[in-house]
C-alpha positions in Angstrom: 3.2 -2.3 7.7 0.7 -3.6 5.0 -2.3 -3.9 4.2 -3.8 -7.7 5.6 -7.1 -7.5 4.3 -10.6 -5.7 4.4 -13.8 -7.4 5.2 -17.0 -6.4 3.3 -20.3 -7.8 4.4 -23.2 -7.4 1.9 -26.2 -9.0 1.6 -24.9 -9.5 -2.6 -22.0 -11.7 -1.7 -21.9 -13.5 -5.9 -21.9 -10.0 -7.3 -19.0 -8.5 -5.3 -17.0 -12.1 -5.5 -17.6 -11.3 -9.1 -16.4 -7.8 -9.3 -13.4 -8.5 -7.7 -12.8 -11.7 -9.6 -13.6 -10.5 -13.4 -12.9 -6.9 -12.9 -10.2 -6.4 -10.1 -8.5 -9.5 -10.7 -8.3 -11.3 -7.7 -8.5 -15.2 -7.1 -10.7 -17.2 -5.2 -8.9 -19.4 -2.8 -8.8 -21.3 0.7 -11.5 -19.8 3.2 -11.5 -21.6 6.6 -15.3 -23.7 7.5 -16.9 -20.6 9.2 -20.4 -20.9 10.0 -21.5 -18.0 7.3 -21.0 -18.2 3.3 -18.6 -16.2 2.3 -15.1 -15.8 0.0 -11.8 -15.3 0.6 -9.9 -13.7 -2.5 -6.5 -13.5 -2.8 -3.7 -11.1 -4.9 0.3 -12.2 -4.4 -0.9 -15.3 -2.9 -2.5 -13.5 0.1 -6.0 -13.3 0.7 -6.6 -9.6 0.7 -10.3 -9.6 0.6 -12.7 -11.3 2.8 -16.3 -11.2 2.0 -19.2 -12.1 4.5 -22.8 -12.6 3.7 -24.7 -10.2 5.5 -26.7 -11.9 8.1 -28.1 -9.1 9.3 -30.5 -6.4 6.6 -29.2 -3.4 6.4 -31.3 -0.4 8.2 -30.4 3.6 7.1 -28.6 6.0 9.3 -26.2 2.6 10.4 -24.1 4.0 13.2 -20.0 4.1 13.0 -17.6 2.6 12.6 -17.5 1.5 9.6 -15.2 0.4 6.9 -15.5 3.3 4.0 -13.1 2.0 1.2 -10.3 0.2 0.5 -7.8 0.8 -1.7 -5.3 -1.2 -4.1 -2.2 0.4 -5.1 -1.2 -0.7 -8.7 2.5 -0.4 -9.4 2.6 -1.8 -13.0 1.3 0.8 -15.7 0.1 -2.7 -17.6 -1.8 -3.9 -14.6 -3.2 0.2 -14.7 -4.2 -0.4 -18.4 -5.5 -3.7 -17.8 -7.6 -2.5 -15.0 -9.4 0.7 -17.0 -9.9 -2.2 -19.9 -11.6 -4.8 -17.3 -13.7 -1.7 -16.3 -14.9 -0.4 -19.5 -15.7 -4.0 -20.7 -18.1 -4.5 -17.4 -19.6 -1.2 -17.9 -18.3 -0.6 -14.1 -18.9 3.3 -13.2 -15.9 4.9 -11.4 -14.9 8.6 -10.4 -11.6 9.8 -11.4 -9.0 12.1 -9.0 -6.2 13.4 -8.2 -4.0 12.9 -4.9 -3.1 16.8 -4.0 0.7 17.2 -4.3 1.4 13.6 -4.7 1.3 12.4 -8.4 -1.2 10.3 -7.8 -4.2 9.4 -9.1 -7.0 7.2 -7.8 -10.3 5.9 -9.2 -13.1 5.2 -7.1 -15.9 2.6 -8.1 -18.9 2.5 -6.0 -19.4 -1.5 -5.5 -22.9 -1.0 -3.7 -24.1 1.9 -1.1 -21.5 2.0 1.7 -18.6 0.5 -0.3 -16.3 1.7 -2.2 -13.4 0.1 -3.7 -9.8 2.9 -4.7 -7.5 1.8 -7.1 -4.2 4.4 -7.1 -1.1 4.7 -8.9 1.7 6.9 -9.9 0.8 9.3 -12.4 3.5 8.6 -14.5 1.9 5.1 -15.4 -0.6 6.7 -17.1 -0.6 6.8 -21.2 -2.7 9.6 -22.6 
């Protein structure tokens, strides 16, 4: 099983097209005429994210569920390099970590409250 895709509703719908675009590296492509703006960005010719405009404002102590993060695995220690590079040129803020036990290690880069985007690959395509 794969991932299909994850669907982030936010009331900043240019901003996160643009993170994902410029700093993630997806593409923009086909979105079906819904009735609500939003994008449809693709990787591998799929469209892996789907982003809504938030019809409806956001209110504190929002009740589960809810999607907390998703995550892109990056296989390529280029694609790794390239990513921390797109990063430090947007001045994009992200938390480091380790996977216990796995050799993995993941970034975390909080998009806007409530989302948060993971980026993980093997260890080993890291250079220090």
């Amino acid at each position: 099983m794969n991932l299909d895709h994850a669907t982030i509703v936010t009331a900043d719908l240019d901003a996160a097209r643009r993170f994902f675009v410029e700093v993630v590296g997806l593409e923009d492509g086909a979105r079906p005429p819904f009735g609500i703006r939003g994008y449809w960005l693709y990787a591998a010719g799929r469209p892996v994210v789907h982003l809504v405009d938030a019809t409806v404002p956001a209110y504190a102590g929002r009740a589960a569920p809810r999607i907390d993060h998703i995550a892109f695995r990056i296989e390529s220690p280029a694609e790794w390099q390239v990513l921390l590079e797109r990063l430090r040129v947007a001045e994009v803020d992200y938390q480091r970590a380790e996977v216990p036990l796995s050799g993995e290690l993941q970034l975390f880069v909080a998009l806007a409250p409530g989302v948060v985007v993971e980026f993980v690959t093997a260890r080993r395509h890291i250079h220090h």
